[in-house]
C-alpha positions in Angstrom: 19.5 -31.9 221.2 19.1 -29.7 218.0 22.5 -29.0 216.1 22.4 -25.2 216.6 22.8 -26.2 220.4 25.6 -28.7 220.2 27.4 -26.3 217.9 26.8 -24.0 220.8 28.0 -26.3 223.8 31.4 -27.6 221.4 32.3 -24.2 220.8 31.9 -23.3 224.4 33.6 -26.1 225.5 36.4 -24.9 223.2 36.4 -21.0 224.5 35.2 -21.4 228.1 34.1 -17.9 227.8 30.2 -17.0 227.2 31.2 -13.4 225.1 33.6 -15.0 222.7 31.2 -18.0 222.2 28.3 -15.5 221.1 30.9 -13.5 219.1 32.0 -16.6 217.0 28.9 -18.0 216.5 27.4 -14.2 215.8 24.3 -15.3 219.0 23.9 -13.4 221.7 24.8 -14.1 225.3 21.6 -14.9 225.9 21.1 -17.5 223.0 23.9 -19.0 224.3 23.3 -19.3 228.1 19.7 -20.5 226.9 21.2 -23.3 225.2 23.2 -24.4 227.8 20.2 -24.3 230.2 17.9 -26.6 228.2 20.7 -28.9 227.7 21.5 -29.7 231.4 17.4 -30.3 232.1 17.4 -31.8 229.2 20.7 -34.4 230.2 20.0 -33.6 234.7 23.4 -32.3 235.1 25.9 -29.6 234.9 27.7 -29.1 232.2 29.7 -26.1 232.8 31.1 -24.6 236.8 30.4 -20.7 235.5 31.3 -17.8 238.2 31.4 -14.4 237.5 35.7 -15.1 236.5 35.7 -18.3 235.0 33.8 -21.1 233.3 35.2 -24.7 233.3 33.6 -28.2 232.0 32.4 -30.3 235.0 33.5 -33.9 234.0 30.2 -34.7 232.9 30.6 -31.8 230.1 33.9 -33.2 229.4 32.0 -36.8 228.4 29.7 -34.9 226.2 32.0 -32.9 225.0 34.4 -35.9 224.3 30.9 -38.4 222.7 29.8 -35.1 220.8 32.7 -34.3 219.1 33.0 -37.0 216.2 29.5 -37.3 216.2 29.0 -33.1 214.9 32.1 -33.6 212.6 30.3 -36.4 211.1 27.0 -34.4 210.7 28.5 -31.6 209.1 30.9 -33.5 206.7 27.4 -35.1 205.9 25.4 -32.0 205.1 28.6 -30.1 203.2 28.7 -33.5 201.1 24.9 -33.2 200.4 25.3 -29.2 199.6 28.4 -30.5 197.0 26.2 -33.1 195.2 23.0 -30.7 194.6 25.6 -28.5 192.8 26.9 -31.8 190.4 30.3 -31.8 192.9 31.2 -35.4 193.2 34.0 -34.8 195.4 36.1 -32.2 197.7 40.3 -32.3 198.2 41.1 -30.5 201.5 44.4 -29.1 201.6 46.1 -28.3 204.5 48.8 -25.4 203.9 51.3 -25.2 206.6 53.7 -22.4 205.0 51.1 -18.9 204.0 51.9 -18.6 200.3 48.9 -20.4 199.0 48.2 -17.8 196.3 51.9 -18.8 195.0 51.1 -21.8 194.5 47.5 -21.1 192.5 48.7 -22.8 189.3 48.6 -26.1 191.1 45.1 -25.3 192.4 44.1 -23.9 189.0 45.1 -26.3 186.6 43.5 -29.0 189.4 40.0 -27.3 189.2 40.2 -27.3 185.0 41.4 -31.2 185.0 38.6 -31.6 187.5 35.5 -29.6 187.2 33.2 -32.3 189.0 35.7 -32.0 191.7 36.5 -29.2 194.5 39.6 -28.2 196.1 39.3 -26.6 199.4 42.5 -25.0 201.0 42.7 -24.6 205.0 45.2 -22.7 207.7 47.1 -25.8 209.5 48.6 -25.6 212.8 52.1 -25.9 213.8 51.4 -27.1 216.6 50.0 -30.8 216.4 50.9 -30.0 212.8 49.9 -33.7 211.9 47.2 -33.7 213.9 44.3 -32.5 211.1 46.2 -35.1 208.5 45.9 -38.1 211.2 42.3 -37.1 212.5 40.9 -37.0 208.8 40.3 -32.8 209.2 42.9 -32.4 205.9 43.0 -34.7 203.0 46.5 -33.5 201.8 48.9 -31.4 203.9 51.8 -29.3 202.5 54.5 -29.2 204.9 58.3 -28.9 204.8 60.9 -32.2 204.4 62.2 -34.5 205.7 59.0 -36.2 207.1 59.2 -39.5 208.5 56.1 -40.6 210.2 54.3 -43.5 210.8 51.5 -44.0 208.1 52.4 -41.0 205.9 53.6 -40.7 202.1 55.4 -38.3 201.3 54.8 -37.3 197.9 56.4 -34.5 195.0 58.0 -31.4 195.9 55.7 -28.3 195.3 58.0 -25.6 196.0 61.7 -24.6 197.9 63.2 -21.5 199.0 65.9 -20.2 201.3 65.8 -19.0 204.6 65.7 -15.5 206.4 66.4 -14.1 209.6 64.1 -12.6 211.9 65.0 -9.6 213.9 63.6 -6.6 216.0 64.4 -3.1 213.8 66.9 -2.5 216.2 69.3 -5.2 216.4 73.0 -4.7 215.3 72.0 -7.1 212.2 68.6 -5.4 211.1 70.5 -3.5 208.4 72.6 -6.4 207.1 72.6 -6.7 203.4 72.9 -10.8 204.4 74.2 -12.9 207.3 75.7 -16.4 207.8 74.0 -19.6 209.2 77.0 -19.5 211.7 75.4 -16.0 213.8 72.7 -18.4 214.6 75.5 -19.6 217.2 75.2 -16.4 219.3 71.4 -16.1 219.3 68.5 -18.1 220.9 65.7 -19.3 218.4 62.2 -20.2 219.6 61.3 -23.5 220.4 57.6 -25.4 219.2 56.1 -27.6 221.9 56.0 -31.9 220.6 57.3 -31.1 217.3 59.6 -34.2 216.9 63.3 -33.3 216.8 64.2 -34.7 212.7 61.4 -32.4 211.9 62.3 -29.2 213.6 66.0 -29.9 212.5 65.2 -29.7 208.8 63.2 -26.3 209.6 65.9 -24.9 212.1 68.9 -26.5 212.7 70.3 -26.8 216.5 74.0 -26.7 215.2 76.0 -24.2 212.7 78.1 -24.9 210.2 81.2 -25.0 212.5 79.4 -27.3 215.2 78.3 -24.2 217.4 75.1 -25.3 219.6 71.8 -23.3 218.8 70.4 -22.4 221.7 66.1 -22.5 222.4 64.2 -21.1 224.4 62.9 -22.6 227.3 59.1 -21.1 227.0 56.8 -23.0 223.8 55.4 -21.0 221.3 52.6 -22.3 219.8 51.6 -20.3 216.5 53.5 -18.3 214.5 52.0 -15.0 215.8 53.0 -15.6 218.8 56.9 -16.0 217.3 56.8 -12.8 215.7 55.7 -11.2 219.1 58.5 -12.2 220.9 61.2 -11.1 217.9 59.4 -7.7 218.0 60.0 -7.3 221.6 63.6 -8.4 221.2 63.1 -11.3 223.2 64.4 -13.9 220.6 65.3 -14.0 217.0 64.0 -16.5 214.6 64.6 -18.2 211.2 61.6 -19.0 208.4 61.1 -19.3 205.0 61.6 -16.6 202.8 57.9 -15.9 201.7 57.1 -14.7 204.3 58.7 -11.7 203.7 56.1 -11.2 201.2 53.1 -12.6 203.0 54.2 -10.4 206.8 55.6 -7.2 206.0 55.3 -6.2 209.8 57.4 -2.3 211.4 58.5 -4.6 214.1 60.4 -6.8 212.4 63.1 -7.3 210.3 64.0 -9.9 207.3 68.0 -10.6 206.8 68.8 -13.0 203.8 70.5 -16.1 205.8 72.9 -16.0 202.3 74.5 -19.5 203.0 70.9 -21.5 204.0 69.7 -24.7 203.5 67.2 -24.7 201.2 63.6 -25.1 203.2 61.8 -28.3 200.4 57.8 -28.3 200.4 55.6 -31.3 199.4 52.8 -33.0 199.3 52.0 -35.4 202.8 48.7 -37.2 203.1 47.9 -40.7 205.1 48.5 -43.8 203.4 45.4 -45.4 204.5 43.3 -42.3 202.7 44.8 -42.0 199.5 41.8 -41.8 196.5 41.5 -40.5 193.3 41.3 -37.2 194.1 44.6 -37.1 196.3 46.2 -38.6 193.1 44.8 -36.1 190.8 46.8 -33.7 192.7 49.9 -35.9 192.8 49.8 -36.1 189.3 49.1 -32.0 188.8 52.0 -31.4 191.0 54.5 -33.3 189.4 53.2 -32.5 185.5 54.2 -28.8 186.4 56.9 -29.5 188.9 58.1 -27.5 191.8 58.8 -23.5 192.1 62.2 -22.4 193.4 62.2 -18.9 194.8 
């Protein structure tokens, strides 16, 4: 099986739709319906049920898909490698960035790069959901997420930046055109809830009791990226808490930022697996800490 077509059958497995796949890939259709053809002669099985609605793996995809996986990671952590050394790079940091304010943060990456020229720092858009997952499966070398973090296997290292919190509201809530409000209206609103984050860590991101030991209610129905959280505030469904850059970062007309005035302070750092720590994770460690944390 060439790599073109497992690239083709993984990302199909991923979409289950044959448009989308030949979108992402920038194929056609028909490349991508060829593919899957010569791979089932090829293997003597199906690998897809396709009608004219749906397409689902047949548990014989859902092997492949499973064996293949690791396999292509592997291949193309190979070649990228390869492509690094031809151009005298010796090495490539991946950092995961959970909050959006990477350009913020540029004199860490900067003054990385100038310590480190035979080195490359690559930054990448991390889930919330599974948040840990790219850190644990080896995607990320270095994840920057908010505190406290208490997980099996993973350091926590230096702070790289804090800032307060804001409220997130439709335009036409009664609290849209507050200068500032209080931790304590949280205690008359429900805030959106993040499917298996663990309890500690969605606490130090959004607290499920007020000052006076109100209850914060959540909502009953998962939202699983942070798109999908600013829907539901526009449509007046919910209201939500963050950290404050994203004001700057998601200026949106339907929604609202209100200084929460009396916050917590949301603290960033540095997370990476104890069992993966190198040089180059280090480096960064060191960068970090030699031009300490920004406060906003």
């Amino acid at each position: 099986m060439e790599l073109r077509d497992i690239e083709i059958f993984l990302t199909l497995a991923e979409e289950l739709h044959f448009g989308r796949t030949a979108a992402r890939l920038h194929v056609t259709t028909a490349r991508v319906s060829q593919a899957v053809k010569k791979q089932e002669r090829h293997i003597g099985g199906a690998l897809f049920d396709r009608t004219n609605r749906t397409v689902k793996l047949t548990p014989l995809g859902a092997q492949l898909r499973a064996d293949l996986q690791p396999v292509y990671r592997e291949l193309r952590q190979s070649m990228h490698r390869a492509r690094m050394t031809a151009q005298g790079i010796t090495g490539v940091l991946r950092v995961g960035m959970l909050p959006v304010n990477a350009y913020d943060l540029r004199p860490y990456w900067e003054t990385f790069n100038a310590r480190h020229p035979q080195w490359r720092l690559q930054l990448h858009h991390n889930p919330y959901l599974d948040a840990f997952g790219p850190l644990r499966n080896g995607d990320i070398d270095v994840l920057v997420a908010w505190l406290p973090i208490e997980e099996p296997n993973l350091i926590v290292g230096p702070e790289v930046f804090t800032e307060p919190m804001v409220l997130l509201v439709p335009p036409g809530h009664r609290l849209a055109d507050q200068d500032s409000v209080s931790v304590e209206v949280l205690g008359n609103h429900v805030l959106p809830s993040v499917p298996g984050m663990p309890d500690y860590w969605e606490e130090g991101f959004a607290p499920f009791q007020t000052p006076r030991g109100r209850r914060i209610e959540r909502d009953a129905t998962p939202h699983r990226a942070l798109e999908e959280l600013f829907t539901v505030v526009g449509a007046g469904d919910l209201v939500s808490v963050l950290g404050a850059h994203v004001v700057r970062y998601h200026s949106r007309p339907d929604i609202r930022y209100v200084p929460v005035r009396d916050s917590w302070r949301l603290r960033w750092a540095l997370v990476w697996r104890s069992d993966r720590e190198n040089d180059l994770v280090r480096a960064l460690t060191r960068t970090v800490r030699d031009l300490g944390p920004r406060h906003t």
